[in-house]
C-alpha positions as CSV (number, residue, x, y, z in Angstrom):
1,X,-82.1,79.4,-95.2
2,X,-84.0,81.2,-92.5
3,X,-85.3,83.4,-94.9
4,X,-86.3,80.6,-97.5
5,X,-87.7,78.7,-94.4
6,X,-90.4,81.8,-93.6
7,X,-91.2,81.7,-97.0
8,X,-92.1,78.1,-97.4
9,X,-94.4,79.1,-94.4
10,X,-96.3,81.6,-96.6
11,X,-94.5,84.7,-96.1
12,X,-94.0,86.8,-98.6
13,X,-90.4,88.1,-99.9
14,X,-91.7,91.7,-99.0
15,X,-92.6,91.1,-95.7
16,X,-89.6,89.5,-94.8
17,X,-86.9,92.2,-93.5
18,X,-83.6,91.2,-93.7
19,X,-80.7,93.4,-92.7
20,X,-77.2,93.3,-92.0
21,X,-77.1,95.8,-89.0
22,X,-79.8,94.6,-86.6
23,X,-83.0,96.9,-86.5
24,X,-84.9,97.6,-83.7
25,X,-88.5,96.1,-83.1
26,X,-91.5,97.6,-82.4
27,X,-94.3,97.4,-80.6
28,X,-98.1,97.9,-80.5
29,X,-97.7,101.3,-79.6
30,X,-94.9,102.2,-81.9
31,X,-91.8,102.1,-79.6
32,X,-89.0,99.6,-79.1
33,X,-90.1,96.4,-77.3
34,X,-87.5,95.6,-74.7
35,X,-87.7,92.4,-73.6
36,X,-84.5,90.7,-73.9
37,X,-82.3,94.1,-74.0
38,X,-83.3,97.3,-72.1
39,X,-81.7,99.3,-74.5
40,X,-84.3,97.8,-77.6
41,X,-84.6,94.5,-78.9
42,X,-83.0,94.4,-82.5
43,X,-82.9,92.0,-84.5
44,X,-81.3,91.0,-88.1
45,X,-84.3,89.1,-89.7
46,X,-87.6,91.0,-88.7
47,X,-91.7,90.0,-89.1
48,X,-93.2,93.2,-88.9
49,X,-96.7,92.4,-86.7
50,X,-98.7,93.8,-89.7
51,X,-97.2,90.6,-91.6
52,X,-98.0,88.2,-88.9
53,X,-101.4,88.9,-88.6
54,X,-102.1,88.4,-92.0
55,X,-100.6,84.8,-91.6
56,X,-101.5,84.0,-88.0
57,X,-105.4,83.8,-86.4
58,X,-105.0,86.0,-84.1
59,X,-103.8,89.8,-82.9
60,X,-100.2,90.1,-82.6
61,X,-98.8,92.9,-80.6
62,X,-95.3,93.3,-81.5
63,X,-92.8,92.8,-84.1
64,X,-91.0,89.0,-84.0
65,X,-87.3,88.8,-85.0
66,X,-84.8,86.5,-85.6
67,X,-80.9,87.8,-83.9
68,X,-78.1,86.1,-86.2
69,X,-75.6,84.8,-83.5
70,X,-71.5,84.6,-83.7
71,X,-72.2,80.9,-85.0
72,X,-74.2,81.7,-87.8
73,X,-77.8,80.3,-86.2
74,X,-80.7,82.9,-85.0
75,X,-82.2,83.5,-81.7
76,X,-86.1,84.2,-82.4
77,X,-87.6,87.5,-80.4
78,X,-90.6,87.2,-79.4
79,X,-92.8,88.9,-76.7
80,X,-94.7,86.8,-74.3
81,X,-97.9,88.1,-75.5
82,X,-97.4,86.8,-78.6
83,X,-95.7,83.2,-77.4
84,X,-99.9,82.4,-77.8
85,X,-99.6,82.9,-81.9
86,X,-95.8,82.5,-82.2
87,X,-95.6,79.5,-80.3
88,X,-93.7,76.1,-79.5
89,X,-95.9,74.8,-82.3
90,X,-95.3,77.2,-85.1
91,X,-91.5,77.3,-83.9
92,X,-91.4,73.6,-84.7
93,X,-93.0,74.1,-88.2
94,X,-90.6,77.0,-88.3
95,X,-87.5,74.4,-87.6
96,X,-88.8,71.7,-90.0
97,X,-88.9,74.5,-93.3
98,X,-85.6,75.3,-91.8
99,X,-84.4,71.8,-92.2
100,X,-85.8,71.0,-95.4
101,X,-84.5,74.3,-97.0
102,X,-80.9,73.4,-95.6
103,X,-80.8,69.7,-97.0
104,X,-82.4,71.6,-100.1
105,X,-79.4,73.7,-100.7
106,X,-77.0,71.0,-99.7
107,X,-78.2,68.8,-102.4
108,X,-78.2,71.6,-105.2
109,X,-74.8,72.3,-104.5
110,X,-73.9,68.8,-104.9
111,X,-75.6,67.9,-108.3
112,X,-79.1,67.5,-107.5
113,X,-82.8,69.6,-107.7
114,X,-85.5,69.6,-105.8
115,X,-88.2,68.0,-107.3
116,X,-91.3,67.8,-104.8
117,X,-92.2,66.1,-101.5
118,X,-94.6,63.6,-100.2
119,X,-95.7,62.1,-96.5
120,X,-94.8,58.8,-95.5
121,X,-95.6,57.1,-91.9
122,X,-96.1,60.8,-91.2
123,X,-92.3,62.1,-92.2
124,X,-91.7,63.8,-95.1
125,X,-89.8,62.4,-97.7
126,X,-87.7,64.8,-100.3
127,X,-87.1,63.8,-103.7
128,X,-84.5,64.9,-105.7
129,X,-83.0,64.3,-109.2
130,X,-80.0,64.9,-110.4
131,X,-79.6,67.9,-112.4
132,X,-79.5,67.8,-115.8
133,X,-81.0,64.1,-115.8
């Protein structure tokens, strides 16, 4: 859903890495960032900084990645640098594709398909059909 949730923000498929294994992130200068493990920050959903600056105003310095915890849910990496472009906001917008992609799913698997959304009273509203009607 993470993955589905990045795209809905505009990312492409192709600049989404996904890997089983975490992989190390980089930074401006080519070399492992460090900043929540001295060893290398690695992560198992990466945005390459290449890919973020194509969707973000702004220069981002490092790599941002997502760490899939023993629960299933994701820790984001990001450096404080880029907190300016990567931010509270963006996480928020981040959280509410998140949420839509989840209850998305949930309906498919019970019967029903997306069919498009809408603002009301500034929430979204999903609609859904039921499959095959």
């Amino acid at each position: 859903m993470l993955v589905a949730a990045l795209r809905e923000m505009g990312f492409d498929a192709n600049e989404i890495e996904q890997h089983t294994l975490p992989q190390q992130l980089i930074d401006f200068q080519g070399r492992p960032t460090r900043y929540t493990d001295k060893n290398g920050d690695k992560a198992h959903i990466i945005l390459r900084r290449t890919a973020i600056n194509r969707h973000l105003s702004g220069g981002a310095s490092n790599d941002v990645g997502f760490r899939r915890n023993g629960d299933g849910s994701y820790s984001a990496i990001v450096s404080e640098y880029d907190s300016s472009y990567v931010n509270s906001r963006w996480m928020g917008q981040l959280t509410g594709a998140y949420t839509r992609q989840s209850v998305i799913q949930k309906a498919a698997k019970q019967g029903f398909r997306f069919v498009g959304a809408r603002q009301e009273n500034g929430k979204t509203k999903l609609k859904f059909a039921r499959m095959g009607a």
